[in-house]
C-alpha positions in Angstrom: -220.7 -61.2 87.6 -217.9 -59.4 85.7 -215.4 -57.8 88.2 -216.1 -54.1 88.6 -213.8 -52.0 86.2 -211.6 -49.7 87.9 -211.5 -46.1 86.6 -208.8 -44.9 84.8 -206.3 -42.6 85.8 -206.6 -39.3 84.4 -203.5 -38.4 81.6 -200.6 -36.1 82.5 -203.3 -33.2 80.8 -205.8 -33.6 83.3 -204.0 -34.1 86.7 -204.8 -32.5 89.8 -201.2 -30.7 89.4 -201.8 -29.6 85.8 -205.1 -28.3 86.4 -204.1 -26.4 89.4 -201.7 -24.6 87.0 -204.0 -24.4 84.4 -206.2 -22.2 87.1 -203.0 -20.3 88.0 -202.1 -19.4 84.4 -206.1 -18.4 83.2 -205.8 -15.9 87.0 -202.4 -14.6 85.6 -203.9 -14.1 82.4 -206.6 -12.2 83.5 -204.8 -9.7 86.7 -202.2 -9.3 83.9 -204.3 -8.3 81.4 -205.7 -5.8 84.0 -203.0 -4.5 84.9 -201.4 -3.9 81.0 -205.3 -2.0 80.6 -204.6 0.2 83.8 -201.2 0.8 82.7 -201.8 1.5 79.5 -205.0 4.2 80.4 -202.9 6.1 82.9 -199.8 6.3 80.7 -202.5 7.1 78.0 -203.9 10.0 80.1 -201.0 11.2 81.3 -198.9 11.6 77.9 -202.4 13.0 76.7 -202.0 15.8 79.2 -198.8 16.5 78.3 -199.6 17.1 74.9 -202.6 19.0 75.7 -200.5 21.3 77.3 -197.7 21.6 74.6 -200.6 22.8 72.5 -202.2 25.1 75.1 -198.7 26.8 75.2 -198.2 27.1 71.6 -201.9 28.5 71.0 -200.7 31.0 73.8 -197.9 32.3 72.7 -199.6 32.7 68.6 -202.1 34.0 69.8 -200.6 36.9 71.0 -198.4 37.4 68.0 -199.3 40.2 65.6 -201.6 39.4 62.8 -199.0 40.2 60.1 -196.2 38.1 61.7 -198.4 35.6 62.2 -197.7 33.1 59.6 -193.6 33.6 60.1 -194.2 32.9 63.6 -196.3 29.8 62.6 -193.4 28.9 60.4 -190.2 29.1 62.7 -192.4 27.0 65.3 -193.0 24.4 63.0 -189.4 24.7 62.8 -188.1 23.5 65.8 -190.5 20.4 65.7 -188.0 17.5 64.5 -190.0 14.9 64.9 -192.8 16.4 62.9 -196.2 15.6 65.4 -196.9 19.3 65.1 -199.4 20.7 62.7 -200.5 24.2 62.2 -203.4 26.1 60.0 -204.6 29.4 59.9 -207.9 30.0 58.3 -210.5 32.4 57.1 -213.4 32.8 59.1 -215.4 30.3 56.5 -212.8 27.7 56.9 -210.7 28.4 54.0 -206.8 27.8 54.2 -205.1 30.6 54.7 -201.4 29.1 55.6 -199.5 26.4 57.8 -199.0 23.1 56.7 -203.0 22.2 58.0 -204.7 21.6 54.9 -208.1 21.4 56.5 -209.9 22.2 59.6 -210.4 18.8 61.2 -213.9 17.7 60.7 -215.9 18.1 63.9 -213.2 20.4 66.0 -215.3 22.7 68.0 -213.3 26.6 68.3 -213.1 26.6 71.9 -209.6 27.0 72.9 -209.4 23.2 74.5 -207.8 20.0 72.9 -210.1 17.8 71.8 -209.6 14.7 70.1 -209.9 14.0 66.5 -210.6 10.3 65.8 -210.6 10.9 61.5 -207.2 12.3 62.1 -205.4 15.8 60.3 -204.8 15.9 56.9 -200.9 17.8 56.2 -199.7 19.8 53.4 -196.6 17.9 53.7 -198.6 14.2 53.7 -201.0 12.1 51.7 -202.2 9.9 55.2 -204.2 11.0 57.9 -202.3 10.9 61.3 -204.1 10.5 64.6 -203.8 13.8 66.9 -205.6 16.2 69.7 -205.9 19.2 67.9 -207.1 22.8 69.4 -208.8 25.7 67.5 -208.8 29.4 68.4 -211.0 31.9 67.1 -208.6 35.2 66.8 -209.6 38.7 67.5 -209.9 39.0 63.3 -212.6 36.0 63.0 -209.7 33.6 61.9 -209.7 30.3 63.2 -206.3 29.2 64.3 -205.6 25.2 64.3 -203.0 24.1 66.2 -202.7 19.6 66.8 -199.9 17.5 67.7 -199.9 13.6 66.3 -200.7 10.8 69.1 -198.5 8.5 67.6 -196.1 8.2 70.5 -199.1 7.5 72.8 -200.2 5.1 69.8 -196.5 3.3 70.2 -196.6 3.4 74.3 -199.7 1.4 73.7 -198.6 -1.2 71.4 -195.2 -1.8 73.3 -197.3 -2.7 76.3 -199.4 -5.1 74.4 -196.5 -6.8 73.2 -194.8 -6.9 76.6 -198.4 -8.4 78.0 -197.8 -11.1 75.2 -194.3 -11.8 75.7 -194.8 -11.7 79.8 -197.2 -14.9 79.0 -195.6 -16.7 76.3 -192.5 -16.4 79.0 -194.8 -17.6 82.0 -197.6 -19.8 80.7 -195.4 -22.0 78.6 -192.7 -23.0 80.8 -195.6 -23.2 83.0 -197.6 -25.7 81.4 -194.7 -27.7 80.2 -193.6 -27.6 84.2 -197.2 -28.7 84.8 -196.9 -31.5 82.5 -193.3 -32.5 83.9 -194.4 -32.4 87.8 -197.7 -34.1 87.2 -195.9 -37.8 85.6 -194.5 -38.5 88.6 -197.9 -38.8 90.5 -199.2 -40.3 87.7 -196.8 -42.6 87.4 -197.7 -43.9 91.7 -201.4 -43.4 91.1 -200.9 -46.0 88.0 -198.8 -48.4 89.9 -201.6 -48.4 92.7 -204.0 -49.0 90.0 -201.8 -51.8 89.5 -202.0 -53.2 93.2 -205.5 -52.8 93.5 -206.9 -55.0 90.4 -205.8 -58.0 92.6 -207.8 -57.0 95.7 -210.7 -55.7 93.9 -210.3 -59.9 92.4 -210.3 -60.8 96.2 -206.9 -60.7 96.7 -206.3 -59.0 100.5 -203.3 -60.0 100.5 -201.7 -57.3 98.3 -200.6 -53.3 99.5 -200.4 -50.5 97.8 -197.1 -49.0 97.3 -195.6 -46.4 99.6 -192.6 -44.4 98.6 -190.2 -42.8 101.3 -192.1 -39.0 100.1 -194.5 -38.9 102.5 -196.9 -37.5 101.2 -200.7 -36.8 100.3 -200.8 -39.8 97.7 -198.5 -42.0 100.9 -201.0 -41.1 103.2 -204.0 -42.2 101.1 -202.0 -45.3 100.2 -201.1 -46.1 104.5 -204.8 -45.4 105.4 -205.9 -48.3 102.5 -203.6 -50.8 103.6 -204.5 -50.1 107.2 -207.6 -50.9 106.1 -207.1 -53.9 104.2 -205.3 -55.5 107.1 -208.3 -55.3 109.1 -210.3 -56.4 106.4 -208.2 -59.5 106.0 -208.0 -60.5 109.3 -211.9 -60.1 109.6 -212.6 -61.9 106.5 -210.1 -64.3 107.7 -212.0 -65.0 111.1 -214.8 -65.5 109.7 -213.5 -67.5 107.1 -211.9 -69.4 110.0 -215.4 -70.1 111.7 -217.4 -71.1 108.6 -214.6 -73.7 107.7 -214.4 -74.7 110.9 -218.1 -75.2 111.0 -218.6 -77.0 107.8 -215.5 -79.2 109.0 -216.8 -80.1 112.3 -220.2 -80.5 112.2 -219.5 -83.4 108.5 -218.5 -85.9 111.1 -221.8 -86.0 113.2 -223.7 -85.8 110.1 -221.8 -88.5 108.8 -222.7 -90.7 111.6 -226.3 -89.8 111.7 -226.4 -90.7 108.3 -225.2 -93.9 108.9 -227.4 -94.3 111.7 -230.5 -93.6 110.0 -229.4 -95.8 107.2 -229.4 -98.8 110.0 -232.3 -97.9 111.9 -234.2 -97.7 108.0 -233.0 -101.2 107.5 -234.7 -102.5 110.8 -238.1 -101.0 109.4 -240.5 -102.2 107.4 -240.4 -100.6 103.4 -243.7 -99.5 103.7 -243.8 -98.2 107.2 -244.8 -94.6 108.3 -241.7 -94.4 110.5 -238.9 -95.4 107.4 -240.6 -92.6 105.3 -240.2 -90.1 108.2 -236.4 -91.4 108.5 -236.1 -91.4 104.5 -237.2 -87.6 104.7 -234.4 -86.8 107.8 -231.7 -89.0 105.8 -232.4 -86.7 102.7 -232.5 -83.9 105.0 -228.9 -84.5 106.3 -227.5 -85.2 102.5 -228.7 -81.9 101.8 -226.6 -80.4 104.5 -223.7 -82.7 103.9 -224.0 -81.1 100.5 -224.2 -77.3 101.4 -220.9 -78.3 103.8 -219.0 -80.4 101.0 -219.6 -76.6 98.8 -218.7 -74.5 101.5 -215.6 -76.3 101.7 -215.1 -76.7 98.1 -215.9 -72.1 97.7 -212.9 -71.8 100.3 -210.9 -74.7 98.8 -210.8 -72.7 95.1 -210.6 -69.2 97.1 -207.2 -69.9 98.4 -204.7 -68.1 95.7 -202.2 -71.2 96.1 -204.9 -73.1 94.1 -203.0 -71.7 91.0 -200.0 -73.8 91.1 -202.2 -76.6 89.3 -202.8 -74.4 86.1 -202.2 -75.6 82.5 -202.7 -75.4 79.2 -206.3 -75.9 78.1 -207.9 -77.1 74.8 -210.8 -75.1 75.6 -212.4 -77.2 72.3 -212.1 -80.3 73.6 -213.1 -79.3 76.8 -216.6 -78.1 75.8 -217.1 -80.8 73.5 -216.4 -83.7 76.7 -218.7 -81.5 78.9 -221.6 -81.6 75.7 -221.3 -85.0 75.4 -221.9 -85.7 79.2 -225.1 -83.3 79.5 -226.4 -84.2 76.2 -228.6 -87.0 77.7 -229.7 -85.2 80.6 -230.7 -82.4 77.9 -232.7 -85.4 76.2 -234.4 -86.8 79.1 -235.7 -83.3 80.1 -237.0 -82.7 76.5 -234.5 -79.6 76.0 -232.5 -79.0 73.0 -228.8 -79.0 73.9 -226.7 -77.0 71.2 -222.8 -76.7 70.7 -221.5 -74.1 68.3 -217.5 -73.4 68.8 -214.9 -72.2 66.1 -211.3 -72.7 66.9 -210.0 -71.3 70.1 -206.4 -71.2 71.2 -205.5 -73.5 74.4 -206.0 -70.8 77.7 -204.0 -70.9 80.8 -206.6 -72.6 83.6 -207.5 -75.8 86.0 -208.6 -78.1 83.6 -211.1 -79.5 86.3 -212.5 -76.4 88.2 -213.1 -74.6 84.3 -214.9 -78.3 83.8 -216.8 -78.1 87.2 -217.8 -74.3 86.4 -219.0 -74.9 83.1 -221.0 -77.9 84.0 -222.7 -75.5 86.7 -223.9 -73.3 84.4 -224.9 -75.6 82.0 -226.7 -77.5 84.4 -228.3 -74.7 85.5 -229.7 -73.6 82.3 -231.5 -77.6 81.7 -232.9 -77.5 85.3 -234.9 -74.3 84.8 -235.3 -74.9 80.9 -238.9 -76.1 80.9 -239.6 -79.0 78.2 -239.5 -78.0 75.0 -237.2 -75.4 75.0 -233.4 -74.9 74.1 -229.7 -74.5 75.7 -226.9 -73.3 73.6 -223.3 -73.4 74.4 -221.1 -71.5 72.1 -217.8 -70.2 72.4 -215.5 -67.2 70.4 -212.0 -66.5 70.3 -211.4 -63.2 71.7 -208.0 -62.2 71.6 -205.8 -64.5 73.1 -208.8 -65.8 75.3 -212.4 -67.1 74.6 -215.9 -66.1 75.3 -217.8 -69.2 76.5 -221.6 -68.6 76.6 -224.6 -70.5 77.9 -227.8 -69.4 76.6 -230.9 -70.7 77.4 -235.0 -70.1 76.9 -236.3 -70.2 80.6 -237.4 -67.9 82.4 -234.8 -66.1 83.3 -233.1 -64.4 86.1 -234.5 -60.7 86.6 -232.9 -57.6 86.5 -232.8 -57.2 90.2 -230.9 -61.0 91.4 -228.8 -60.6 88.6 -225.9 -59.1 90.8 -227.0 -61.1 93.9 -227.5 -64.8 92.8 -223.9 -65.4 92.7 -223.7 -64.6 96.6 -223.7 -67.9 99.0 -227.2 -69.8 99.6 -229.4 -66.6 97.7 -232.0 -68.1 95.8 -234.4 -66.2 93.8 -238.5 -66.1 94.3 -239.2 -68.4 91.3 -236.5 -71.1 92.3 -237.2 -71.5 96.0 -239.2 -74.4 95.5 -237.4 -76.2 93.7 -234.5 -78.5 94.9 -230.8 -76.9 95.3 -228.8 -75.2 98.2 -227.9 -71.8 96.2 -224.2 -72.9 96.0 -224.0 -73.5 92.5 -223.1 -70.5 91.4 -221.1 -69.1 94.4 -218.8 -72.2 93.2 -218.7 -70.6 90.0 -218.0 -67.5 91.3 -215.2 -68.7 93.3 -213.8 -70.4 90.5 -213.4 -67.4 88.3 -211.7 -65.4 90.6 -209.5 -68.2 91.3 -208.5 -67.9 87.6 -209.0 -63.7 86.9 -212.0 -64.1 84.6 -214.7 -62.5 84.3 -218.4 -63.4 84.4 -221.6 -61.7 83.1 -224.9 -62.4 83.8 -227.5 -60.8 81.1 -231.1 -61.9 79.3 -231.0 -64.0 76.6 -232.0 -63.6 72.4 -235.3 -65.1 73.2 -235.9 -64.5 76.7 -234.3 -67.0 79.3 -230.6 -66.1 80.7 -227.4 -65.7 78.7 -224.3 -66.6 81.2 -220.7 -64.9 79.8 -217.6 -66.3 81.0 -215.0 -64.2 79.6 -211.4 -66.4 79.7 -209.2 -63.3 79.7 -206.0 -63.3 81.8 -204.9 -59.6 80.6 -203.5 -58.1 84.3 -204.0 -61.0 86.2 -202.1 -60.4 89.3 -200.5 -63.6 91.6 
């Protein structure tokens, strides 16, 4: 079974940090943009109501100049407007210009003595363009209609200047911001990678290892305490146990040794053909199988302890398959199974020479025992990288979706194999064996039915 694949840490972009002032700068954007539209409609009204009353007072004071002094009057106001934003018209009672420097009654101004808004804008004497403005019209005594209206481009500029100040407030904010972000989240990304680092060992079954603390003391130090807490617990509990088993398989080989023996004598004493000798026969093979299961017991914690490593080499993984085809190829034949080798050229791989031996030959024995007659085994390997991919396929009947995660645990034998001889250590010795090195195994169905076994001889990360 292939070692679970840890998650990947997130990048810099998509920290915990960054994202928190991702949220910050998308609230920012939003109460600021509020803000800049509450500004913006109050300043609105309010210069609004001062120019509604600039024009009030002007239509006041015309309107109660004399008819004939009208259009001086209208002149010498126009006058004294610098900035030219006021506009004035006087016009027949049809709507025909008359004088002033309005050269039409704007379209849809209602004569009512307020300031409405004109949103086609005025159209000047002294001007080809059409300016935005409130604009007032007064019906005189005469039946003239008397246009008074005042440009809105300083309200027009108010607004703009606060849209840019709403722009550069955020360029100013949200980009040192985000660049802060980006700075202040590498550091924890930096501790969450190096414990990424310390767990790929444990997750291997290495309790030994810790994850690193730094002197901050904080959220990620805490999380990181609380684990290795909990791993030295875990050790020391997988350690007890691990104590009792070995201490059980140890102990209890030398009485079965001697009641081996002892059976072996009494057998001798007996009569071949005798009731009894087949009854002792049946208890001697019945203590072999347990001296077995205790020899692999041993063996699983033998290959479990890390220090195991000290023995590695260099490889020919070639030569090595080859060896272990040649000594199952007449096992194969005897069974009536086709045994298959198909390798190209690997390069030499960093292992025990005899456990890689040992685990192969498990596998491969496995896949002739429940090959039935007639079928076929393949063992074929590719280079992958600096590694190899060593495969064992085989035609029987497979292992089901279901035990596929579970027959690599100690003594678990499946439904269809119970009956058959074996103490479900087989693989457990595999498994063992593959940690030892950092491997990886996978366990899938094969190209025509029957079980495809994977052992993937990749060291990448392989923590001691």
């Amino acid at each position: 079974m292939a070692t679970p694949e840890l998650s990947r840490p997130s990048s810099a972009w998509r920290s915990s940090t960054t994202r928190l002032i991702l949220i910050y700068g998308a609230l920012f954007v939003v109460w600021s943009s509020v803000l800049v539209a509450v500004i913006h409609a109050e300043t609105q009204h309010y210069l609004s109501r001062v120019v509604d009353q600039i024009l009030e007072q002007r239509a006041h004071y015309l309107a109660g100049v004399d008819r004939q002094q009208l259009p001086s009057a209208m002149v010498d106001t126009a006058t004294l407007d610098l900035r030219g934003v006021m506009a004035y018209g006087l016009f027949s009672k049809d709507g025909i210009y008359l004088s002033g420097n309005l050269a039409e009654v704007p379209y849809g101004l209602i004569a009512d003595g307020s300031v409405h808004a004109v949103p086609d804008g005025v159209l000047r004497n002294d001007r080809d363009d059409r300016q935005r403005a409130r604009a007032l019209a007064l019906r005189l005594p005469s039946g003239e209609l008397l246009v008074l209206s005042r440009a809105t481009s300083v309200i027009d500029q108010v607004g703009v200047i606060l849209r840019q100040s709403l722009i550069w407030a955020l360029s100013l904010t949200l980009i040192p911001g985000l660049i802060g972000g980006y700075l202040l989240s590498r550091g924890p990304l930096r501790r969450v990678r190096a414990m990424e680092a310390a767990v790929k060992p444990i997750v291997r079954g290495d309790l030994s290892k810790r994850l690193p603390v730094s002197g901050r003391r904080d959220e990620l130090d805490l999380l990181a305490s609380i684990v290795n807490t909990m791993l030295v617990e875990l050790e020391r509990s997988m350690s007890e146990v691990k104590g009792v088993c070995d201490n059980i398989a140890h102990d209890l080989r030398t009485p079965l040794t001697r009641l081996r023996a002892q059976l072996h004598r009494v057998r001798q004493q007996m009569a071949p053909d005798s009731e009894e000798n087949a009854v002792l026969e049946r208890c001697s093979s019945d203590v072999e199988s347990l001296l077995a299961r205790f020899a692999a017991l041993l063996r699983i914690s033998e290959m479990e302890d890390r220090r195991r490593r000290a023995g590695f080499g260099s490889v020919d993984v070639v030569a090595m398959l080859e060896e272990i085809h040649e000594l199952y190829a007449p096992l194969a034949e005897d069974k009536g199974v086709a045994l298959q080798l198909d390798l190209e050229p690997l390069a030499p791989i960093d292992a025990d020479r005899e456990l890689l031996i040992e685990a192969i030959s498990n596998l491969l024995s496995n896949a002739i025992k429940f090959t039935p007659a007639g079928g076929s085994v393949r063992l074929h390997a590719r280079r992958v990288g600096d590694g190899a991919k060593v495969c064992v396929v085989d035609t029987g009947p497979g292992i089901p979706a279901g035990e596929r995660d579970v027959v690599l645990q100690r003594f678990y034998r499946g439904e269809s194999t119970r009956q058959l001889p074996g103490s479900g250590l087989g693989l457990s010795i595999v498994s063992a064996i593959v940690r030892l090195h950092g491997f990886h195994l996978d366990i899938g169905p094969g190209d025509q039915g029957g079980t495809r076994v994977t052992l993937h001889c990749q060291q990448a990360g392989l923590g001691n």
